[in-house]
C-alpha positions, 0 to 999 in steps of 0.5 A, a space after each residue: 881529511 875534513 872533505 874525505 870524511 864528508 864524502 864519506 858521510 855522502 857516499 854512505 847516505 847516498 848508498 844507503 838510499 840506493 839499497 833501501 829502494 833496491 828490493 823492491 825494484 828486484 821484487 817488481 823486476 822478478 815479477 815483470 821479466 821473471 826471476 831468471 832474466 838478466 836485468 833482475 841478475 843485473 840488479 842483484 849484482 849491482 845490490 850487492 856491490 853497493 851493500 860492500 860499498 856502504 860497508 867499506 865507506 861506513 868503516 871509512 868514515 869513522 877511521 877518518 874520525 878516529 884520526 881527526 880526533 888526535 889518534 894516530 891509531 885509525 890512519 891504517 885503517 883509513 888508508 886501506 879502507 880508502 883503497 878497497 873503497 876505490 876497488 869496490 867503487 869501480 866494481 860498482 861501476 861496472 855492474 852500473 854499466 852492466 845494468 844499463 846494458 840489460 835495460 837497453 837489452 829490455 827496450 829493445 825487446 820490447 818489453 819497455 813499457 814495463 812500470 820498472 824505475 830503471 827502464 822508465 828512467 832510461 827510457 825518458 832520457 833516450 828519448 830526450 832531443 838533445 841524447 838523440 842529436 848527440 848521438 846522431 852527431 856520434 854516428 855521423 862523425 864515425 870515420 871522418 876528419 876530426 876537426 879544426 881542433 883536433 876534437 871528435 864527437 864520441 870516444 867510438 870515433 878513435 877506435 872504429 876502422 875508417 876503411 870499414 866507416 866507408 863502407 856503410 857511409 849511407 847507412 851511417 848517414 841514415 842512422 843519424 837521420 833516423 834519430 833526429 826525427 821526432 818519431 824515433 822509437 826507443 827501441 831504435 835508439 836504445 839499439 843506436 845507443 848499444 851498438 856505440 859503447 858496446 865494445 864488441 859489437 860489428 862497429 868495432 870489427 872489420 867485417 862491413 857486411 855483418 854492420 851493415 846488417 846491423 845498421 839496417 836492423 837499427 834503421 828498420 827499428 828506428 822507423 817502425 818498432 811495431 812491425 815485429 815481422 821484420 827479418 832484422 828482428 829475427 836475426 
């Protein structure tokens, strides 16, 4: 009981610091992107799932108290307050997850030189050598044999059809090159990261024609993001 309330306590302070910086990075979002764009929908959402979140493991964390004191009286309280936490936790979970994917949409549009904390964080990370080998390792082990341990690179890796993966091999092959060059633009890799974990995109489906246009879209992307005249780029 004694830990739960202390994770509590850290859940709160860490929630609440998260909600005191919000408005200003929705205020900096509306005025960059506009109030209709879907990152500033995307902070709003996760906001919200985070003030439910603070509330929760606010009233949480006293119950816990109240039954640490002696009192029987708050263990109802605290066991279905751990319950909604649990719920709301993985609803902010995926709104997490779905502002992620609106800041990938963002770098690859373009428009990620924009002074927005989320997007300079993730613009930082993508970049970073070892984000861009692991994920060139994830795109070259797409099809392929596990190995010797049974062990496979990415999760992607256990749901893509190999007979698809053969297909576009090279395109593959060159993807993984691609992100291992120093040069790589962000644009690219953001687009390399988006194709792996989005869940309904050409990676996962059985027409090779439609992913290797994607593929070739990430590969121009990758080389040289400044050209903007590309027919990828216009897909």
């Amino acid at each position: 009981m004694v830990r739960r309330e202390a994770w509590s306590a850290g859940l709160a302070m860490h929630l609440g610091s998260q909600i005191q910086s919000t408005p200003q990075a929705i205020r900096a979002a509306e005025a960059l992107l506009g109030a209709r764009h879907p990152l500033v929908a995307a902070l709003e959402r996760r906001a919200v799932a985070a003030r439910q979140l603070l509330a929760v493991s606010a009233v949480l964390a006293l119950s816990v108290s109240v039954v640490l004191a002696g009192s029987a009286e708050g263990l109802p309280v605290a066991l279905a307050g751990a319950g909604v936490a649990v719920v709301l936790g993985w609803r902010l979970a995926l709104q997490a997850a779905e502002l992620r994917d609106r800041v990938w949409d963002v770098l690859i549009s373009e428009k990620g030189e924009f002074p927005l904390a989320s997007v300079e964080w993730e613009r930082s990370r993508l970049l970073e050598p070892t984000v861009r080998a692991e994920l060139a390792r994830a795109y070259e082990s797409l099809g392929a044999e596990p190995d010797g341990s049974g062990q496979v690179p990415c999760r992607a890796w256990v749901i893509v059809a190999p007979s698809v993966m053969a297909k576009v091999r090279q395109e593959l092959a060159l993807i993984a090159a691609l992100l291992r060059d120093d040069e790589a633009s962000v644009r690219g890799v953001a687009a390399a990261q988006k194709l792996l974990c989005d869940g309904t995109s050409s990676l996962f489906g059985r027409d090779d024609v439609v992913l290797s246009q994607d593929l070739h879209r990430i590969a121009y992307l990758l080389g040289d993001a400044s050209r903007s005249s590309s027919p990828w780029l216009s897909r």
